[in-house]
C-alpha positions as CSV (number, residue, x, y, z in Angstrom):
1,X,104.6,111.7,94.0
2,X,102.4,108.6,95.2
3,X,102.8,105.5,93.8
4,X,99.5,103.8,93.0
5,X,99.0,99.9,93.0
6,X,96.6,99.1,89.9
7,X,94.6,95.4,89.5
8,X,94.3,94.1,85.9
9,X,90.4,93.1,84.9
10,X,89.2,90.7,83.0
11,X,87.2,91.8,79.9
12,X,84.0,89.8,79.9
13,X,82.9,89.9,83.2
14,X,85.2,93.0,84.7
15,X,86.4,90.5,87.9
16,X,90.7,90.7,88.9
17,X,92.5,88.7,87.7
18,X,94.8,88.8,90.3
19,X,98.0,90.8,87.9
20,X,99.1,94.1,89.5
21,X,100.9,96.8,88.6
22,X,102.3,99.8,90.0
23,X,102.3,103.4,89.0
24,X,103.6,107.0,89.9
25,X,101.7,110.0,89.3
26,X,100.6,113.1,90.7
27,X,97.6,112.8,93.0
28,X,95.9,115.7,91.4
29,X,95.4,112.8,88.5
30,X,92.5,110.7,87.6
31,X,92.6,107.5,88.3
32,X,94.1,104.9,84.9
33,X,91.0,102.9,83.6
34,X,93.5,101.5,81.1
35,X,96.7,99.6,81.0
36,X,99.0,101.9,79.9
37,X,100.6,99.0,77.5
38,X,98.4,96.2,76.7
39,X,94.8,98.7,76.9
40,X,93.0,96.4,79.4
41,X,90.5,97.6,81.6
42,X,92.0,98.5,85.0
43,X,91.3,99.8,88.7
44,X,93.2,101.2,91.3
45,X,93.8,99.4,94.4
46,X,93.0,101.0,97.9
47,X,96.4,100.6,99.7
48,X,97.4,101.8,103.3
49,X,99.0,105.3,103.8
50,X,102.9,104.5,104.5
51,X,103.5,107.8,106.7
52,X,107.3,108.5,108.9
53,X,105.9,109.3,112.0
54,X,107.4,110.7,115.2
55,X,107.4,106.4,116.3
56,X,108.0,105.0,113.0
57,X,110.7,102.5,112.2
58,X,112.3,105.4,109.9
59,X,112.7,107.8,112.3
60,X,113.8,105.7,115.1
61,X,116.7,104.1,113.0
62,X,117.6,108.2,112.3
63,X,117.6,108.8,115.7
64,X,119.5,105.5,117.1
65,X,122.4,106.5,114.3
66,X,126.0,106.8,115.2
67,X,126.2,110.1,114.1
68,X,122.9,111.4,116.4
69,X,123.7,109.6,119.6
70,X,127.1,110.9,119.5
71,X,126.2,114.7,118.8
72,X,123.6,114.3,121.7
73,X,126.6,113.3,123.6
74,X,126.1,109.7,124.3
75,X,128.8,106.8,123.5
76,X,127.7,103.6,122.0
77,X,130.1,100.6,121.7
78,X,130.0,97.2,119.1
79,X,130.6,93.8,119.2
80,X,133.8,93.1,117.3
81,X,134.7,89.4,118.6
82,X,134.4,87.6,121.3
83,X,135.0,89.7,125.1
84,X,135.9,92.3,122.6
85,X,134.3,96.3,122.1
86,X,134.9,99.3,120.3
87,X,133.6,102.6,120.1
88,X,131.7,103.5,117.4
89,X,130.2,106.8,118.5
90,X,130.7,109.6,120.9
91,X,134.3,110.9,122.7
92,X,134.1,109.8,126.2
93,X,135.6,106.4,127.3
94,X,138.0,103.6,126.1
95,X,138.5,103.0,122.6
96,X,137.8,99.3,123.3
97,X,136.8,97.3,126.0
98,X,138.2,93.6,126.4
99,X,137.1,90.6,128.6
100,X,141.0,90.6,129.4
């Protein structure tokens, strides 16, 4: 379900006030016109669409993982210290690389 930013208003003139709140509910839902706790007057807040694309920072963190890289047979090693490297994913290769 989408979760739905909300601006309090002020009574007399119907202006923000600037205090938000957030809210989850089906889409298929109207819109609040009330606070649900304290009854004032409300609207929702037009927010952008958050969506994982093929690009997105979500999916390339997925497919940069330890676990993927090595089952598309590639091996990735780590910084541990100084002039020092392990293997963190895939078969092939030292277990560690040194400077020494």
């Amino acid at each position: 379900m989408p979760t739905y930013v909300y601006e309090v208003l002020d009574k007399k003139d119907g202006e923000g006030t600037g205090e938000y709140f957030e809210v989850v509910q089906p889409i298929t839902d109207d819109a609040l016109e009330k606070h649900p706790e304290s009854g004032k007057p409300v609207r929702r807040v037009p927010q952008a669409v958050n969506i994982a694309g093929k690009w997105s920072d979500m999916k390339s963190k997925s497919a940069l993982s330890n676990k993927n890289l090595e089952q598309l047979g590639f091996t990735k090693y780590e910084k541990r210290g100084d002039g020092y490297m392990e293997r963190v994913a895939g078969k092939e290769g030292p277990r560690t690389i040194s400077a020494d």
